[in-house]
N, C-alpha and C positions, 0 to 999 in steps of 0.2 A: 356595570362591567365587573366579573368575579376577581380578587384580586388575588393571584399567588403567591402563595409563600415563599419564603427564601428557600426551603428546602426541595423545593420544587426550580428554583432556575438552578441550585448546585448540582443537583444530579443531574439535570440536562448537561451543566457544563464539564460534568464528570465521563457524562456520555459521550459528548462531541471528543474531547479527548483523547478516552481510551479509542474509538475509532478512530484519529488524526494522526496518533501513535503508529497503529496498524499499518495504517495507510503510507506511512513515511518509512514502514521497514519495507513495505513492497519497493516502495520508489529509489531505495536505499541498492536492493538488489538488482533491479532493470528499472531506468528510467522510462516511463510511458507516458504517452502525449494526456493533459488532462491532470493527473492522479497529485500532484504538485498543487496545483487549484482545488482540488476539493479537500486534501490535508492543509493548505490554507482557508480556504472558507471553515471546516469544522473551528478552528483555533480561533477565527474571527467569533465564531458561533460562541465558542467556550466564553473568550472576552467579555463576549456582547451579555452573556448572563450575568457574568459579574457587576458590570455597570448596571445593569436594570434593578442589579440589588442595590449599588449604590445610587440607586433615583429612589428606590424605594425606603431609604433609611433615612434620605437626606429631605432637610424643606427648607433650607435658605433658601432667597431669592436671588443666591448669584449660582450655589452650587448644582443645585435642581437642573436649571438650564443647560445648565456647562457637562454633568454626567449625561442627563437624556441627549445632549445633540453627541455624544459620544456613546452611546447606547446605540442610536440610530443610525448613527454610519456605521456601525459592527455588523447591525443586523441588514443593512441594505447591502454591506459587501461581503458578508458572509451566504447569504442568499444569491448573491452572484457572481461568484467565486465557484459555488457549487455546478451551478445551470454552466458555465462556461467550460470546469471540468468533464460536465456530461458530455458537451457538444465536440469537445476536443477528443475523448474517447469515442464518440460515434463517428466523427470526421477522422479519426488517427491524424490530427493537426494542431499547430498550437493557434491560437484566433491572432495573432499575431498584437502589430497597437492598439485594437479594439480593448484591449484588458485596461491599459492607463487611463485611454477615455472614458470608457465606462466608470470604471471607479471614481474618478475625479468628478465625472456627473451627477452620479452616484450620492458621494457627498455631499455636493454642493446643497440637493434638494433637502439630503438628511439635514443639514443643519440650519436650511433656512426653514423646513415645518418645525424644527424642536425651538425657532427661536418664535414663532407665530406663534404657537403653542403656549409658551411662556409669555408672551407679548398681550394676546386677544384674550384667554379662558377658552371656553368650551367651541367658542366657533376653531378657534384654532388647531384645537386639539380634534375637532373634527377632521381637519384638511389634514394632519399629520397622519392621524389613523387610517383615514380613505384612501391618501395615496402610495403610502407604502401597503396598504392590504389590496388596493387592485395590482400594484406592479407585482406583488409579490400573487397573487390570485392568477393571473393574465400569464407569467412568467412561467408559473408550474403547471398550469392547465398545457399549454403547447410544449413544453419539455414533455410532459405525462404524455399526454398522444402520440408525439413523434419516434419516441421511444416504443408504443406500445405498436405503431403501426411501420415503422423502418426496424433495420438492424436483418443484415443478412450473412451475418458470424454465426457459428455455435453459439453465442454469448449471449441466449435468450433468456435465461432464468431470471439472471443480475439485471438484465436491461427492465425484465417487466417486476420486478421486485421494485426496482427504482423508483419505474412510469408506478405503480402502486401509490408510493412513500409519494411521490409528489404531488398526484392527484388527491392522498389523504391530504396535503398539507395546501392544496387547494380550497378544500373544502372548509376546513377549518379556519381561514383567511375570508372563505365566504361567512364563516358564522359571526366571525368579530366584525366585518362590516356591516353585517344586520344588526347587530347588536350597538354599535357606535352609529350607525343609520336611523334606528326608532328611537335613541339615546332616551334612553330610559321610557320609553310609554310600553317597553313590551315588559312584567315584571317576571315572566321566565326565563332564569339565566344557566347554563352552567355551571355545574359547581366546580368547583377550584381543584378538586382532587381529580374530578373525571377529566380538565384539562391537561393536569399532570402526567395521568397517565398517558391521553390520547399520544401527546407529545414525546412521551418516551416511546413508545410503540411506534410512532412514526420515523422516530431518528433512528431506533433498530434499523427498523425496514429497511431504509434509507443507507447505513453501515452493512448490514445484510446484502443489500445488494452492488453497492460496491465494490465488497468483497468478493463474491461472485463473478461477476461481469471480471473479474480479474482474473480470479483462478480459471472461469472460462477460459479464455483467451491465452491464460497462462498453457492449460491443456490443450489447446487448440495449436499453439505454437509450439509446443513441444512431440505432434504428430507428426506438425509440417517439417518440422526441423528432422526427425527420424527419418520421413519420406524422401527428405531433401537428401538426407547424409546416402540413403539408399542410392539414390538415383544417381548421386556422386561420384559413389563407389562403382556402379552400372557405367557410366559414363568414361568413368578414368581408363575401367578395363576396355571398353570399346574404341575409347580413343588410341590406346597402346595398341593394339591389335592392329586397327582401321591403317595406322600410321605405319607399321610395320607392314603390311601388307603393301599400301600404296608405294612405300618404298623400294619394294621390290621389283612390285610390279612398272615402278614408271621407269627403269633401266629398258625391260624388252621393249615399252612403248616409243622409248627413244631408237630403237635398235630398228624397229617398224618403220617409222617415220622416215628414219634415214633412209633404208632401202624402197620405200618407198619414192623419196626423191629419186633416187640413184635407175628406176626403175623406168620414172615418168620422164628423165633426161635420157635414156635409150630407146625409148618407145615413142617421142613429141612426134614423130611422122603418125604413127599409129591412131587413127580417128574412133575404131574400134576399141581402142584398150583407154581411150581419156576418160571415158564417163564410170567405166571401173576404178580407177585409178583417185578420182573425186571422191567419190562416196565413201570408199575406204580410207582416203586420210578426213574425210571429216567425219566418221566414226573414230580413229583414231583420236583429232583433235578434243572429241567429247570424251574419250576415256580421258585423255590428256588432263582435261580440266576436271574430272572428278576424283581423279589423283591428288591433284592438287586440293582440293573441297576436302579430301579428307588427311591430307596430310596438315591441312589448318585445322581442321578438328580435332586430331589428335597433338598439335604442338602446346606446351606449358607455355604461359605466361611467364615475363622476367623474374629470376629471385627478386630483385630490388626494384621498390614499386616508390615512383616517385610522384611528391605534391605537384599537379601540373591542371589546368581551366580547364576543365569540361569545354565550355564555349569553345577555346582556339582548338580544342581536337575535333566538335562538330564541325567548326567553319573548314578545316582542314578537310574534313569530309566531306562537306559542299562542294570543296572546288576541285576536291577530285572525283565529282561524278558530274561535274559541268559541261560536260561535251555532251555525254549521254542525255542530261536534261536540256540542253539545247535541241538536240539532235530531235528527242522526242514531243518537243514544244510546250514544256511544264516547268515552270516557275518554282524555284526551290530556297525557301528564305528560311533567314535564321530568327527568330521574335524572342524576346525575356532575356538577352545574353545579362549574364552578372558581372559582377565585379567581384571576387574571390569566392567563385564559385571553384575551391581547388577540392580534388579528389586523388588519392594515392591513386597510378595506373602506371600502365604498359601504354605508351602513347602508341606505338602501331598497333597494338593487338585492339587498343580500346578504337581506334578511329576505323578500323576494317568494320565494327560492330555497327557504327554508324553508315560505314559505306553499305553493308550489307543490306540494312532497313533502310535507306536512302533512296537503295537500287530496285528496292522489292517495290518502296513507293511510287517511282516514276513509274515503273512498269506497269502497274495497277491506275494510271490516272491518264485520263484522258485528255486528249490536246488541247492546250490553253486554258490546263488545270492549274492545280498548285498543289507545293507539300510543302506543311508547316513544320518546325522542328522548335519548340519551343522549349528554352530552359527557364526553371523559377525553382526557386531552394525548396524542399520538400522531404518532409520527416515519414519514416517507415518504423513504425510499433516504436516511437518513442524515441527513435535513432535518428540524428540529423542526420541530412546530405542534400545531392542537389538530382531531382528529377530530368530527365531529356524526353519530350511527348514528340513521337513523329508519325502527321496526321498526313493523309492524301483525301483526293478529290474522289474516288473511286468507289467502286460497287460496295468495300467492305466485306469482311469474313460472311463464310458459310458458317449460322451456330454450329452446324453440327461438326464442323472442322475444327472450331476454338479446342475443344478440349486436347488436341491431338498435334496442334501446330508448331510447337517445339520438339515432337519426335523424332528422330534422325531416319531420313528417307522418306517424310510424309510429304509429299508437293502432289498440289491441284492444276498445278502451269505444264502447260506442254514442254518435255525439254528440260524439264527442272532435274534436280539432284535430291530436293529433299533437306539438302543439309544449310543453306545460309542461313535459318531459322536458328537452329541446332548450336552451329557456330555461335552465333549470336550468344543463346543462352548461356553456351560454356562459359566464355568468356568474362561474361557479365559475371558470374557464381563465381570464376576463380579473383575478382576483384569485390568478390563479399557483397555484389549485388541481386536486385532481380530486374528480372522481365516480364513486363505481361502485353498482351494482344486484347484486343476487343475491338468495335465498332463507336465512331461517334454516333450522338442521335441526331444530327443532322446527315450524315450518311459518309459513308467513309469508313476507313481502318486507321488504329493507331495503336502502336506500337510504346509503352512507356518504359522507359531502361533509369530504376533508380541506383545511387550508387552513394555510398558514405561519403560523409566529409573528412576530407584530412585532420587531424589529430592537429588543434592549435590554432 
């Protein structure tokens, strides 16, 4: 086995570092799911040099032990510190308890092969090196693929810079277990310098694409953020408009209606004039209502946006579309509610968003269907808050419709307006959230409304 010099773990530890540094001024400016854990894994990484120099300076029989099973947990949680930061960047999630248990696993193994090791001689130092080079083999081989064959961001360069860095450092995990597997019968070894370098080249990479994969994303939300602030701006003026228009115009529709009444009470003998008389106030009734559709499109939210449950404003929304989900024989439950799930809102402006998608659901779901509304805490580019999923039983979107489903006036329903999609999104955006639409893969539509957490 070639043995490295110290000047070869300092610069690695130099390396991990100055990338860790890096890494913590991004995290420093926007906190992102992930980037936390791999600026801790590097610092592990840095540590774990250091001790491997103090395993290599020292040869008592107490300190030997005691640095390598501390070498060994750096390097088993430095290496999975990392892979966890990738997975939380690819999931824009934090892995949630998984982080404590693993670690604590983690160790445990670490420090029982460094004491076997010390304890046995060579069979032990076997076990130690075999299995931390397949966890660590086995770990970056499926990071490396999953990376190179998912990821549907801009953020390709950094993802496969990574999948690269990892798969080198697979490979290299493969060399040392052949190498500690024929334990000396093979006598061509690497030399110590070419490992050095492999290893710096591969933590580049590895720093490189981190990097990356960030400033992607960083650029990627910086378009959507411009596209958004547009559409904003499109929006606010449409809504002033829309609202001022509706305004006016729902005075003569009241003006209508009435003489309308006043018309149908002079004429109730008249058998010929009732079926005119219908059709016209229920043209009427439908302008009526799209008056209103855009006189909620166009109204602001409260100035003062107060900490209030997500949960009791969907439940709140259940039970006021209860008759209608009765009426229509579709089961409508609430699943995941939290316990401070609280979110600054507009409780009526926020619970209309819910009635809105509630309403669209039943409509869409067949008799002695169901529509699920499910809340669970859920982080957006890095930003808590809490998610609301509402799924139905139903056909599910037309693809070719998704891209267009939030636009004011677009309905595929007979009868529709167009606009309770529309509303929806306002609303959500002026309480600093989003909304998206797709299909389940078991079939079905859903609707996801995330929204921040309150501050505290």
């Amino acid at each position: 086995m070639p043995q490295i010099p110290v000047a070869g773990f300092l610069l690695e530890a130099l390396g991990a570092v100055a990338i860790a540094l890096m890494l913590s001024s991004f995290q420093r400016v926007q906190p992102r799911a992930g980037v936390r854990d791999w600026s801790l894994g590097l610092w592990f990484e840095a540590a774990g040099q250091v001790a491997a120099i103090a395993v290599e300076r020292s040869s008592g029989p107490v300190l030997r032990p005691v640095f390598l099973s501390i070498a060994m947990v750096l390097a088993y949680w430095a290496r999975s510190l990392v892979l966890l930061g990738t997975w939380s960047r690819a999931n824009d999630r934090e892995p949630g308890g998984t982080r404590q248990a693993l670690m604590t696993g983690l160790a445990v193994v670490a420090v029982a092969t460094s004491l076997l090791d010390a304890l046995t001689g060579p069979w032990g130092r076997l076990v130690r090196s075999g299995t931390f080079g397949l966890a660590a083999l086995t770990s970056h081989v499926v990071a490396g693929v999953l990376l190179l064959r998912g990821r549907s961001t801009s953020a390709r360069f950094g993802c496969r810079v990574l999948a690269v860095a990892f798969l080198g450092l697979a490979a290299e995990e493969a060399l040392f277990l052949f190498i500690v597997a024929t334990a000396g019968r093979v006598r061509v070894a690497p030399d110590a310098n070419v490992l050095i370098e492999a290893e710096l080249v591969l933590l580049l990479l590895m720093g490189v694409g981190m990097v990356a994969w960030l400033l992607e994303e960083e650029r990627e939300s910086a378009v959507k953020l411009q596209q958004a602030l547009h559409r904003k701006e499109a929006l606010s003026a449409m809504g002033t408009l829309v609202g001022g228009v509706a305004h006016e115009v729902r005075n003569p529709l009241f003006g209508i209606s009435a003489t309308l009444d006043a018309l149908a009470a002079r004429s109730a003998h008249d058998r010929g004039l009732a079926p005119y008389l219908t059709t016209t106030r229920e043209q009427v009734q439908k302008l009526s209502r799209l008056m209103t559709e855009l006189l909620d499109f166009g109204r602001p939210i409260a100035s003062e946006l107060t900490p209030q449950s997500l949960s009791g404003a969907v439940a709140r929304a259940i039970g006021s579309c209860a008759a209608l989900a009765e009426q229509a024989g579709v089961q409508v439950e609430l699943v995941g509610a939290l316990e401070g799930d609280l979110v600054l809102m507009d409780e009526p402006r926020l619970q209309q968003v819910f009635q809105n998608l509630i309403q669209n659901a039943i409509q869409h779901t067949p008799r002695q269907g169901r529509v699920i509304l499910e809340v669970r805490p859920g982080s957006d580019r890095g930003r808590a808050g809490v998610r609301c999923a509402v799924s139905d039983s139903g056909p599910g979107f037309e693809a070719t419709d998704l891209p267009r489903l939030f636009e004011p006036f677009f309905s595929q329903r007979r009868g529709g307006t167009g606009l309770g999609l529309s509303i929806v999104q306002r609303i959500v955006e002026q309480h600093s959230g989003r909304v998206e639409a797709g299909n389940q893969s078991e079939g079905g539509a859903v609707v996801s409304v995330w929204l921040p957490a309150a501050p505290g």
